[in-house]
C-alpha positions as CSV (number, residue, x, y, z in Angstrom):
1,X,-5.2,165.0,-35.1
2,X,-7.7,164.3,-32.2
3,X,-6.7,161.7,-29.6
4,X,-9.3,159.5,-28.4
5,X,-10.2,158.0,-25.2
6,X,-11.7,154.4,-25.5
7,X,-13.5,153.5,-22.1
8,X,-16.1,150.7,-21.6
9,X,-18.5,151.6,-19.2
10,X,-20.4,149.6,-17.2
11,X,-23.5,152.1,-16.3
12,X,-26.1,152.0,-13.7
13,X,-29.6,151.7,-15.1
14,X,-33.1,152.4,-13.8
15,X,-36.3,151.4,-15.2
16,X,-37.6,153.7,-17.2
17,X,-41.0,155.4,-17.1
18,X,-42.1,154.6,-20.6
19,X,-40.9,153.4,-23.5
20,X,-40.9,154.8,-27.3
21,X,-42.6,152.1,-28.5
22,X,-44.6,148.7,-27.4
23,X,-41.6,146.4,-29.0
24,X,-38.7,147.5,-25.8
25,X,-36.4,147.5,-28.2
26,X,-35.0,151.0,-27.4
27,X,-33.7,152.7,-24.2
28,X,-32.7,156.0,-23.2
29,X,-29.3,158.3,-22.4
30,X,-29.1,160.8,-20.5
31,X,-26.1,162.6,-20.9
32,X,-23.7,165.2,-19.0
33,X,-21.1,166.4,-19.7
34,X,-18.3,169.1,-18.3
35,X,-17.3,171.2,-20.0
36,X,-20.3,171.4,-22.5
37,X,-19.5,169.7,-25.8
38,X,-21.1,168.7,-29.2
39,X,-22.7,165.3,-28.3
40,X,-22.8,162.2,-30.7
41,X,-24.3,159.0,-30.8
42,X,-23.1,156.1,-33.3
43,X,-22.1,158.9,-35.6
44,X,-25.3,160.9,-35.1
45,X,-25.6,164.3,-33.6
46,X,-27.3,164.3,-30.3
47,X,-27.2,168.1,-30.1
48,X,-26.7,170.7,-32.5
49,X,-24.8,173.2,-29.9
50,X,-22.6,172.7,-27.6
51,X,-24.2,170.8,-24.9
52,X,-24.1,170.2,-20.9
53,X,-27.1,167.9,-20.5
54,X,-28.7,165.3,-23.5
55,X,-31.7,163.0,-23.6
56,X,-32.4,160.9,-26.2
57,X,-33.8,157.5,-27.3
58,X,-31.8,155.2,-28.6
59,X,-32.1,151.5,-30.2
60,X,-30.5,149.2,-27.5
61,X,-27.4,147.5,-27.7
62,X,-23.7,149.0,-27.1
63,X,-23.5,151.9,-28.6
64,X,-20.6,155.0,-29.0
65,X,-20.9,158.0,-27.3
66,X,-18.9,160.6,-28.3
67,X,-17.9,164.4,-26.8
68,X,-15.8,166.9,-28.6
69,X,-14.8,170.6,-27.3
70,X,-11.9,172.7,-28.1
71,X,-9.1,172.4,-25.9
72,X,-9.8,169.1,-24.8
73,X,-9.2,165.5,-25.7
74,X,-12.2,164.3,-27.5
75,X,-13.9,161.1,-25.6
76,X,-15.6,157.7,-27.3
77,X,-17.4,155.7,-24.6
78,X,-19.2,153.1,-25.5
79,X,-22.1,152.2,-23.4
80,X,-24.6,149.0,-23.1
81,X,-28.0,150.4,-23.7
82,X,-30.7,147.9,-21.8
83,X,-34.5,147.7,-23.4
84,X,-36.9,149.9,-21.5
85,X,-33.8,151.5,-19.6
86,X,-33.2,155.0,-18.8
87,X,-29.0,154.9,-18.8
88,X,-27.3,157.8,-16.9
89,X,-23.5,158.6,-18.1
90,X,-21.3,161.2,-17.2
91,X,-18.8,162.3,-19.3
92,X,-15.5,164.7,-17.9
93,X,-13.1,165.8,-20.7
94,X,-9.6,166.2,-19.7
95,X,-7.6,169.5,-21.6
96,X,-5.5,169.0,-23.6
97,X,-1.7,169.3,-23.4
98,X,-1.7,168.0,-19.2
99,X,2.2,167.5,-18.6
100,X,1.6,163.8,-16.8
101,X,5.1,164.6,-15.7
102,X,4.3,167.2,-13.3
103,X,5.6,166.5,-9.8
104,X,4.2,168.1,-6.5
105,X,6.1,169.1,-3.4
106,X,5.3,168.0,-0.2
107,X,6.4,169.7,2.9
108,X,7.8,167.4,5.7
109,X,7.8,167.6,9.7
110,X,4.7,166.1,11.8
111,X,2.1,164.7,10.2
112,X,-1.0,162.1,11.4
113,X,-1.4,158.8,9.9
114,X,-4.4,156.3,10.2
115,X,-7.5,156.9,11.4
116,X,-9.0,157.5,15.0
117,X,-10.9,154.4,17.3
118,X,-13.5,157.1,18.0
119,X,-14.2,158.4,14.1
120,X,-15.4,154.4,13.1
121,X,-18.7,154.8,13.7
122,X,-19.2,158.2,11.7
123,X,-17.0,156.3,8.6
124,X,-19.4,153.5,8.7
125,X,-22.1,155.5,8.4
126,X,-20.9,158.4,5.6
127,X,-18.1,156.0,3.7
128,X,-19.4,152.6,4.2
129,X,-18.0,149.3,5.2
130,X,-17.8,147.5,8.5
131,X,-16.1,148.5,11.8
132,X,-13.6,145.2,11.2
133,X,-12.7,147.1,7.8
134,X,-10.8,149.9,9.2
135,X,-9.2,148.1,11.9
136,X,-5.7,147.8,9.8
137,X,-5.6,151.6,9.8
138,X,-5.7,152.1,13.0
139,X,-4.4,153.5,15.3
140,X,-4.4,157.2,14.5
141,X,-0.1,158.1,15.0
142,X,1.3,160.9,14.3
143,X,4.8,160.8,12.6
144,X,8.1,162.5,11.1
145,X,7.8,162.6,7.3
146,X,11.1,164.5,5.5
147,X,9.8,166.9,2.3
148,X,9.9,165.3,-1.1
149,X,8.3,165.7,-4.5
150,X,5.4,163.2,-5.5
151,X,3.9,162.7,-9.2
152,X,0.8,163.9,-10.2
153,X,0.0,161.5,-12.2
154,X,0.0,157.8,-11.7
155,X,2.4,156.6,-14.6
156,X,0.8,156.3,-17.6
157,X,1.4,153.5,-20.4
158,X,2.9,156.0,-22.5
159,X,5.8,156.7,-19.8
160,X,6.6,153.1,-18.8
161,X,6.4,152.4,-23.0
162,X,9.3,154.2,-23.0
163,X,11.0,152.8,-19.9
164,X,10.4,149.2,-21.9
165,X,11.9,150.3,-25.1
166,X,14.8,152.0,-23.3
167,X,15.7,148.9,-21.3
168,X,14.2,146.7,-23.4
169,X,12.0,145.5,-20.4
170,X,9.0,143.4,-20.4
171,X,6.1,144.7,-21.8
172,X,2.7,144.1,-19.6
173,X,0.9,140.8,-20.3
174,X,-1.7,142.2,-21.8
175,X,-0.2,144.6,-24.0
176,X,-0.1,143.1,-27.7
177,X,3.1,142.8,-30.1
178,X,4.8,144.9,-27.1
179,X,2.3,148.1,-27.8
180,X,-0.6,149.2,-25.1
181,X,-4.3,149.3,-26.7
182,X,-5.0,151.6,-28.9
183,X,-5.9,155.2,-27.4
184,X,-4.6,154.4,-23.7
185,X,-1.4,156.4,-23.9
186,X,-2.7,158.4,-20.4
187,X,-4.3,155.6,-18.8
188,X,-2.3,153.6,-15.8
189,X,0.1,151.3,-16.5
190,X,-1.3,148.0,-14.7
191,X,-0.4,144.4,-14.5
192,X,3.1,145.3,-13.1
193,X,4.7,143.7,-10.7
194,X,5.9,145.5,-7.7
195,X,9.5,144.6,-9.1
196,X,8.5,146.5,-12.6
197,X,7.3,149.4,-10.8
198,X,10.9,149.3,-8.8
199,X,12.8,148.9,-12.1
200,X,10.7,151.7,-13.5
201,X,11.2,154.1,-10.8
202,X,15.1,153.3,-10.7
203,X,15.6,154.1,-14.6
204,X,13.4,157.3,-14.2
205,X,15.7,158.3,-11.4
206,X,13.1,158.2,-8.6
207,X,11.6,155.6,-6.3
208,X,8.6,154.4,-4.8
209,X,6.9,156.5,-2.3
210,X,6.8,154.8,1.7
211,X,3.2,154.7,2.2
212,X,3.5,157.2,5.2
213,X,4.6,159.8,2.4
214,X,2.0,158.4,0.3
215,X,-0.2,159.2,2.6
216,X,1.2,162.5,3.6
217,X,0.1,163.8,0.2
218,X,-2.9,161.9,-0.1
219,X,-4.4,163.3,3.3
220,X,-2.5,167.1,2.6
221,X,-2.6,169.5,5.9
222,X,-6.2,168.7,6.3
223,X,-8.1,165.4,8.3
224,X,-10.0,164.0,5.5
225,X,-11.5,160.7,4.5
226,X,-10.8,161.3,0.7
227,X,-7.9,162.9,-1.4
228,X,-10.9,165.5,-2.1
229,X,-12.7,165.7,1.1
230,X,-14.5,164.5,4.2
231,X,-17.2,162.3,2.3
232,X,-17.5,160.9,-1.1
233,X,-19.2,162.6,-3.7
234,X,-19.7,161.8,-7.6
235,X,-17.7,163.4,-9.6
236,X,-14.4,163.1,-8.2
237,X,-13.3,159.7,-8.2
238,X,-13.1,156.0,-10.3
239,X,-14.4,153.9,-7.7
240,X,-17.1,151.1,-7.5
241,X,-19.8,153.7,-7.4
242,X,-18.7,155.1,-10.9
243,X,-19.6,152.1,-13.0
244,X,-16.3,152.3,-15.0
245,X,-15.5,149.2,-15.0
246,X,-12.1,149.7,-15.3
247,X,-9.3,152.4,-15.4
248,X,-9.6,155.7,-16.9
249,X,-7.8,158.5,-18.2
250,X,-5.4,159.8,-15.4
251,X,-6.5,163.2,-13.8
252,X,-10.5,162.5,-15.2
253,X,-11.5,163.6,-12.4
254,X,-10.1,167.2,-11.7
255,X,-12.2,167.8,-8.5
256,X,-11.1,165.3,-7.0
257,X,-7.2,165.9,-7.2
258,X,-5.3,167.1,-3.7
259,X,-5.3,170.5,-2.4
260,X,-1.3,169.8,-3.8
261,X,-2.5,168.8,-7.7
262,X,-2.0,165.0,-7.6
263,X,-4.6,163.1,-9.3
264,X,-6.4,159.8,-8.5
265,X,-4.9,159.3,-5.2
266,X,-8.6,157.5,-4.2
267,X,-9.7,155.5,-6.9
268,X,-8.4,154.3,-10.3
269,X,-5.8,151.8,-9.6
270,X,-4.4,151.1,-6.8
271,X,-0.6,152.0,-5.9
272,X,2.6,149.7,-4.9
273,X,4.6,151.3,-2.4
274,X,8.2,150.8,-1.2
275,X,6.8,149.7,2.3
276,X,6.7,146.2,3.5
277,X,3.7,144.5,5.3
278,X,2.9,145.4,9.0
279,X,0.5,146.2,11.4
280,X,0.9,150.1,13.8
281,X,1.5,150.0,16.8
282,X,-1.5,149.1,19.0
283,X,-3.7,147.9,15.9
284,X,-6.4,145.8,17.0
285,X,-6.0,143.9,14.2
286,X,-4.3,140.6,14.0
287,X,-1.0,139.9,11.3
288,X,-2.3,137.1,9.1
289,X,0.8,134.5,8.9
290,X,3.2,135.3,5.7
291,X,1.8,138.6,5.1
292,X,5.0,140.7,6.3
293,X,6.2,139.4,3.2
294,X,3.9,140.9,0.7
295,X,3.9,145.2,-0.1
296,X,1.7,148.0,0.9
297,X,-0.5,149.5,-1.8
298,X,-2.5,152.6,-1.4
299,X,-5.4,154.2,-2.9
300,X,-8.6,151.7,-3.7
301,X,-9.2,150.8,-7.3
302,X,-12.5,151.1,-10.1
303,X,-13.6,147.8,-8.3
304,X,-13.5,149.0,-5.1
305,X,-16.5,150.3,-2.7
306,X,-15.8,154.0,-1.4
307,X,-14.6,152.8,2.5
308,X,-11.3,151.0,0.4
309,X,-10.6,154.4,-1.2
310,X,-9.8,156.4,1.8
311,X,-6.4,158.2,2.6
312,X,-5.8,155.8,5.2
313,X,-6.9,152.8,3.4
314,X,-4.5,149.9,3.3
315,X,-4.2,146.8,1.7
316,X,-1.4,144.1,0.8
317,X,0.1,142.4,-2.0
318,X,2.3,139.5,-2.9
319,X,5.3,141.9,-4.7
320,X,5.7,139.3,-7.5
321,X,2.5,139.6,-8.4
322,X,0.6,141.7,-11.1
323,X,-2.9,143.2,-11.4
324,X,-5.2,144.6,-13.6
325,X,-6.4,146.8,-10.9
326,X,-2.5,148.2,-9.5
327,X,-0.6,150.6,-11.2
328,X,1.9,152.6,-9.1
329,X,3.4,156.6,-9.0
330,X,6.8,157.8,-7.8
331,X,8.6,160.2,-5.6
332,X,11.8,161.9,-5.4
């Protein structure tokens, strides 16, 4: 049986050139998709092959796009058509049979943490943001990290559903009659607490990362802004830019995984670590008061602009607190 992916999609529109007809009442889609795949809309082929790249008209309103290929999980996205729009969506199938319990291992000794007083002025101007913005990630320190094995994967409903069942645990606030929506058995877990993701980590025998190994295998051997690269490009990540509008499938985006396999480590949701609240050494920032209470979390989020996505980004969190935007991944 296929397994579908339900994402809403909040897409970016332009105005369109012309219209099919005087009324507005249609818009346009413009469709890729890797790898190519048999395109559908509201039940309707869009192509007769096989497809990389679809235009059509369509009535507005919020309709279901669908892509199908072998070897890969089939995708329903459903997307709100504007009249007179031209709407641009791009569709990346994940293969089938992914083991989201895959862990990576990450050598220790010396490694670099932060980011440099003298690179702020190229990050505003490739990545975004303000100078103030990266102030809390600085200064650039180099560090002793031992080895240790990271997930892939950021844990997925379907793991922590098991975690709740097995220790009869609380159940999200959002899930329903103690079940995660329908077809999100890949996506993050979210609206955990920092405490949850503790208990989680405890029963599967692991803990939560320190955000200096976080970090470690975010960044790899290489100074980069992103888990993919210097700069951002489309494609690789669930950030602001993307027009989600929430979560998606873990390991989407399969160029934008670390040179060590792990997925999502900018964008998606972000992630709790173990670490408490603090500022490095020399930071010209200031310590807000009561925020040494509160937890680290790593890796920006679908709401998040590009700048809040970096490596070295860092952000804080009251730990009894839950979010639909924080999920979290472990390490061993």
């Amino acid at each position: 049986m296929k397994k579908y992916l339900i994402l809403v999609v909040m897409v970016s529109s332009i105005l369109s050139a012309a219209t099919a007809n005087a009324g507005g009442s249609v818009g346009t889609l413009k469709i890729k998709c890797k790898p190519k795949a048999y395109i559908s809309v509201d039940g309707s082929h869009a192509s007769l092959k096989a497809s990389s790249k679809v235009s059509i008209v369509v009535d507005a309103g919020i309709r279901r796009v669908s892509a199908v290929a072998d070897g890969y999980l089939t995708e329903v996205v459903k997307v709100d058509v504007k009249p007179n729009k031209v709407v641009k969506l791009e569709i990346f199938l994940v293969k089938e049979g992914q083991n989201r319990n895959e862990m990576a291992k990450i050598s220790g000794g010396e490694v670099e943490i932060g980011v440099a007083a003298g690179r702020i002025d190229w990050l505003v101007k490739q990545v975004g943001g303000k100078p103030k913005d990266y102030q809390e990630a600085q200064p650039l320190h180099t560090i002793t990290v031992k080895s240790f094995s990271i997930d892939k994967y950021e844990v997925t409903n379907s793991r922590y559903q098991k975690f709740v069942k097995a220790k009869g645990y609380p159940v999200p606030k959002h899930w329903k009659y103690g079940e995660y929506p329908d077809g999100d058995e890949d996506y993050p877990v979210v609206e955990v607490t920092w405490k949850d993701a503790q208990a989680y980590c405890k029963w599967a025998k692991k803990r939560l990362p320190t955000e200096e190994e976080w970090e470690r295998a975010a960044r790899g051997n290489r100074d980069k802004a992103f888990s993919f690269g210097p700069k951002y490009k489309s494609g690789r990540a669930n950030i602001a830019p993307a027009n989600l509008g929430g979560p998606t499938i873990t390991g989407r985006y399969e160029r934008g995984a670390t040179t060590d396999g792990c997925h999502d480590m900018s964008g998606n949701v972000w992630e709790w670590t173990a670490s408490d609240w603090k500022l490095y050494p020399g930071s010209p920032a200031a310590l807000a008061p009561g925020t040494e209470k509160m937890k680290v979390v790593r890796g920006g989020s679908y709401k998040d602009p590009a700048f809040m996505a970096t490596v070295f980004s860092r952000h804080k969190l009251p730990a009894d607190q839950a979010f639909p935007n924080v999920g979290f991944r472990c390490v061993r």
